[in-house]
N, CA, C and O atoms as CSV, one atom per row, in Angstrom:
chain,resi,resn,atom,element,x,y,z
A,1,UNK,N,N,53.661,63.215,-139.805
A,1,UNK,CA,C,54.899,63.995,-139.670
A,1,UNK,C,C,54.762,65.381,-140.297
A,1,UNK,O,O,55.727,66.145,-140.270
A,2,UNK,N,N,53.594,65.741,-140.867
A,2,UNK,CA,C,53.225,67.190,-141.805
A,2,UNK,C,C,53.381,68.096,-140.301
A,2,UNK,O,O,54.050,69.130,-140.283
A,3,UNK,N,N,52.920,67.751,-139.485
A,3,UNK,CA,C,53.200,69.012,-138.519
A,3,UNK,C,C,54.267,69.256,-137.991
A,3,UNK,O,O,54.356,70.330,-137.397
A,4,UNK,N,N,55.469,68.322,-138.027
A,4,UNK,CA,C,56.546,68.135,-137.756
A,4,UNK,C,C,57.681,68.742,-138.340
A,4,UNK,O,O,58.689,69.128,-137.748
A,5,UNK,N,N,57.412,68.801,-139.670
A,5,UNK,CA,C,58.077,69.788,-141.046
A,5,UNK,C,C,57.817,71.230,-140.808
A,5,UNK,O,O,58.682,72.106,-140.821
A,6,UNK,N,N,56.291,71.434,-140.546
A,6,UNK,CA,C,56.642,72.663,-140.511
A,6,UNK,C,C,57.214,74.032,-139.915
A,6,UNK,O,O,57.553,75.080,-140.464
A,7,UNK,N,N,57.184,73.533,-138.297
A,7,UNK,CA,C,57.866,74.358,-137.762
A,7,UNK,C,C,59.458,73.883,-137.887
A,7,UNK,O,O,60.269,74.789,-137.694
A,8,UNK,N,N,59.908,72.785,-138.138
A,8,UNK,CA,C,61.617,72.632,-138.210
A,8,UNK,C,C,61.758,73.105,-139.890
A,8,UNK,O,O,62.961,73.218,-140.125
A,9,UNK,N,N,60.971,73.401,-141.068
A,9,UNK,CA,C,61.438,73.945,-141.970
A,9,UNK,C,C,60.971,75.364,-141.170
A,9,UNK,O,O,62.049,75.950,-141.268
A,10,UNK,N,N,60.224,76.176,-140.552
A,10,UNK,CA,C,60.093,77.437,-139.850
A,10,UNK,C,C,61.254,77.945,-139.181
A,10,UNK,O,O,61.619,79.118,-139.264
A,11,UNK,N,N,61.847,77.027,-138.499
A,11,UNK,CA,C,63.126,77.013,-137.469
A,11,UNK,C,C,64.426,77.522,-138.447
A,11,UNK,O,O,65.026,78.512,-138.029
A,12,UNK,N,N,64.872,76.950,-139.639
A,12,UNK,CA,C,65.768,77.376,-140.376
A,12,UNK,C,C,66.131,78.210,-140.428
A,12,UNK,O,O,67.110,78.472,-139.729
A,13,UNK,N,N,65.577,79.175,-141.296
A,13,UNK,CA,C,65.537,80.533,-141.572
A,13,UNK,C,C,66.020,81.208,-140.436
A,13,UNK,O,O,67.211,81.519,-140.460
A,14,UNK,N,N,65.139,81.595,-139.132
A,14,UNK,CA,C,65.195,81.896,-138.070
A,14,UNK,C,C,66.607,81.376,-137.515
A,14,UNK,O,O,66.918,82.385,-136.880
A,15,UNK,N,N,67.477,80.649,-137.359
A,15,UNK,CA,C,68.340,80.005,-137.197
A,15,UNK,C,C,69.575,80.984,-137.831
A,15,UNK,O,O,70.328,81.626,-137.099
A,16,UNK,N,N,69.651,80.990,-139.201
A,16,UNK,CA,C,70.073,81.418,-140.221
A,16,UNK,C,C,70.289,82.931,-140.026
A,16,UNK,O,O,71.338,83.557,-140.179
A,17,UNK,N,N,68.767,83.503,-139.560
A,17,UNK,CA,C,68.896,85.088,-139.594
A,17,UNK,C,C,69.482,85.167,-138.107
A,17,UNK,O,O,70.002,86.282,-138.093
A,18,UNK,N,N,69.664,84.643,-136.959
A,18,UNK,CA,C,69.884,84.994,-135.844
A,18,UNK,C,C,71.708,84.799,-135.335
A,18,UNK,O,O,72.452,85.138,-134.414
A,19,UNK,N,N,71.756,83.947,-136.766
A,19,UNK,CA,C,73.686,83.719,-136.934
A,19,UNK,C,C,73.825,85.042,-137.627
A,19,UNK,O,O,74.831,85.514,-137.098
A,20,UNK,N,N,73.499,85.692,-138.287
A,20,UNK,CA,C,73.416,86.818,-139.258
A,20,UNK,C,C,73.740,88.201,-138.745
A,20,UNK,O,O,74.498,89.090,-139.133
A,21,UNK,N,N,72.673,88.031,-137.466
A,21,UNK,CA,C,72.101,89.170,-136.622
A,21,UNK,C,C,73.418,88.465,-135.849
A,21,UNK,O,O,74.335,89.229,-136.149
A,22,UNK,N,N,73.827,87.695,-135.240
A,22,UNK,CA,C,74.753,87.724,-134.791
A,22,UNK,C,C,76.651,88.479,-134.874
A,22,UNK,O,O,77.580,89.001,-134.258
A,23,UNK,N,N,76.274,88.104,-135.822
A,23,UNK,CA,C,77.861,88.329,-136.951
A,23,UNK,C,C,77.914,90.117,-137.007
A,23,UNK,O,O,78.865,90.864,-136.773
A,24,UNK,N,N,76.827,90.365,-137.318
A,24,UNK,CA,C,76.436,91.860,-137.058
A,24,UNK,C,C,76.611,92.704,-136.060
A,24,UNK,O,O,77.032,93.855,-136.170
A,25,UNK,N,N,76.247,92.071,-134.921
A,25,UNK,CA,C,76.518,92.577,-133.734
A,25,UNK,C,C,78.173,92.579,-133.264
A,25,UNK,O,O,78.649,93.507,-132.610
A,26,UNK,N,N,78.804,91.633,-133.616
A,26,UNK,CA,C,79.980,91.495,-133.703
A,26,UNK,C,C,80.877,92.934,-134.120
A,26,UNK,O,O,81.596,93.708,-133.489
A,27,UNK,N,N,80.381,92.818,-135.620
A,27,UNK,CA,C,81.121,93.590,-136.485
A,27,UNK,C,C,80.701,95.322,-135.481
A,27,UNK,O,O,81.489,96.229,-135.213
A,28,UNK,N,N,79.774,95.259,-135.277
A,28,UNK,CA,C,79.309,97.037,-134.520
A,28,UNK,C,C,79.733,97.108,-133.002
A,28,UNK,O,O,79.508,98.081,-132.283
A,29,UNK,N,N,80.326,96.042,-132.637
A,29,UNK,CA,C,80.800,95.906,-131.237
A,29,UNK,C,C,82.089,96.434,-131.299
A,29,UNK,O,O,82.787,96.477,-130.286
């Protein structure tokens, strides 16, 4: 399962920044 962790702990972040980048776009819209 080690290869399995690492891209879904990879995925997070990315997840995280793209709600972010989202909210952002919002606010400049």
């Amino acid at each position: 399962m080690k290869h399995f962790g690492a891209p879904l702990r990879g995925s997070i972040p990315l997840l995280a920044w793209h709600q972010s980048y989202d909210s952002g776009a919002n606010v400049l819209r």
